[in-house]
Every structure is written in C-alpha cells, then in structure tokens.
C-alpha positions as CSV (number, residue, x, y, z in Angstrom):
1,X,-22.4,-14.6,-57.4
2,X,-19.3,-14.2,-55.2
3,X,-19.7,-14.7,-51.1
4,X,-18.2,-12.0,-49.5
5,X,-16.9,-13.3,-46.1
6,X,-16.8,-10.7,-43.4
7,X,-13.9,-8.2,-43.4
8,X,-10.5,-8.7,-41.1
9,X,-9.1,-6.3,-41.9
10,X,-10.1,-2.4,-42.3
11,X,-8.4,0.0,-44.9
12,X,-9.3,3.6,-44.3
13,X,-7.8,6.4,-45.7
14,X,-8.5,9.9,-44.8
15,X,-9.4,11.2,-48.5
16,X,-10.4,9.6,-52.0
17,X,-6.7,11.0,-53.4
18,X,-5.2,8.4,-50.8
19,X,-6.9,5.6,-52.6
20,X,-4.4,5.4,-55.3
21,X,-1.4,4.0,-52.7
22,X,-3.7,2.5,-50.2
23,X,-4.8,0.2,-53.3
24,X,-1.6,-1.7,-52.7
25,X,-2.7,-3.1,-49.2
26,X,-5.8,-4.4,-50.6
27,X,-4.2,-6.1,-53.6
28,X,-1.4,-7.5,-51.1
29,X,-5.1,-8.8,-49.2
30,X,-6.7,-10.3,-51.5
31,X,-3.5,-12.3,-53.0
32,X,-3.5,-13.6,-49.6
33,X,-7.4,-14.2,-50.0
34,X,-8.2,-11.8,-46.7
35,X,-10.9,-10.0,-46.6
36,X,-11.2,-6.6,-45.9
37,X,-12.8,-3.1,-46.4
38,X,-11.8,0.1,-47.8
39,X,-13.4,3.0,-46.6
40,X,-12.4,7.0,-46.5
41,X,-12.8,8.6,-43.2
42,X,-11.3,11.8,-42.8
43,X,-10.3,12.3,-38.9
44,X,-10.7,16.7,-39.7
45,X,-14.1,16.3,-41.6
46,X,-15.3,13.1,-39.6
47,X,-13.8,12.9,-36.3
48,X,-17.0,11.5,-35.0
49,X,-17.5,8.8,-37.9
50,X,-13.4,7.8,-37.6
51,X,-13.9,7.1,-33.3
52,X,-17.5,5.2,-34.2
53,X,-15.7,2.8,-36.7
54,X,-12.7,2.4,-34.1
55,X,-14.5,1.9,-31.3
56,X,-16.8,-1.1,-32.8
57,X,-13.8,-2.2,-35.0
58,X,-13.4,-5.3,-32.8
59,X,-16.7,-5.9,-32.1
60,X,-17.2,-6.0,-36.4
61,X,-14.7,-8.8,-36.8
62,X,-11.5,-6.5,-37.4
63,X,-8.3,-8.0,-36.7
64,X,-6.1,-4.9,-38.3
65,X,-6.5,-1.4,-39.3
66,X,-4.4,0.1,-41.7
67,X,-4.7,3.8,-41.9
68,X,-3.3,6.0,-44.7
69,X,-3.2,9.7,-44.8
70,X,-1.4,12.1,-47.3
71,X,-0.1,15.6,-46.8
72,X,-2.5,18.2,-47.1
C-alpha cells in the first residue's frame, strides 16, 4: 500500500477537458516526488467551492496552486 504524504501543491482546472494539458504539471510533480492534488473547480459553476479551496489552501499544507483554464 503506497503512503500518500499530504499535497503541496494544488492542480485545479476549471473543467475535466483541461485535464488532458494540466496532466503535464502533475507528471513534472511527481518526477520531482511532490505531492499534490488535482481537482476541477470551475470559478462560473463553483465560484463558492473555488474561494473555499483558496481561502484554506494554506491552512491545508499548499505551498503552490497551479490553475488551468481553456477557452470556452
């Protein structure tokens, strides 16, 4: 069974068709054995979720966000 240690770094990405070039930063991670989270909030269809995970990003341990978004 393999430990997850608690996420740095947070990847989020305002929808699941983002995933495929935000995958790059997490491979880039884990070469580099940081760990991190990938997680799709959109800031139109979430705004409240997106400010939550901001606001207690540092208190969670985050170091870095990286934040994606395509053209809609």
């Amino acid at each position: 069974m393999k430990i997850m240690k608690k996420p740095l770094v947070g990847i989020i990405m305002g929808s699941s068709s983002d995933s495929r070039i935000m995958h790059g930063a997490a491979e880039i991670l884990d070469e580099f054995g940081v760990p991190h989270e990938d997680q799709i909030i959109s800031a139109h269809r979430t705004p409240t979720r997106l400010d939550e995970y901001a606001k207690h990003a540092e208190k969670n341990g985050f170091k870095v966000i990286i934040a994606g978004a395509g053209g809609a």
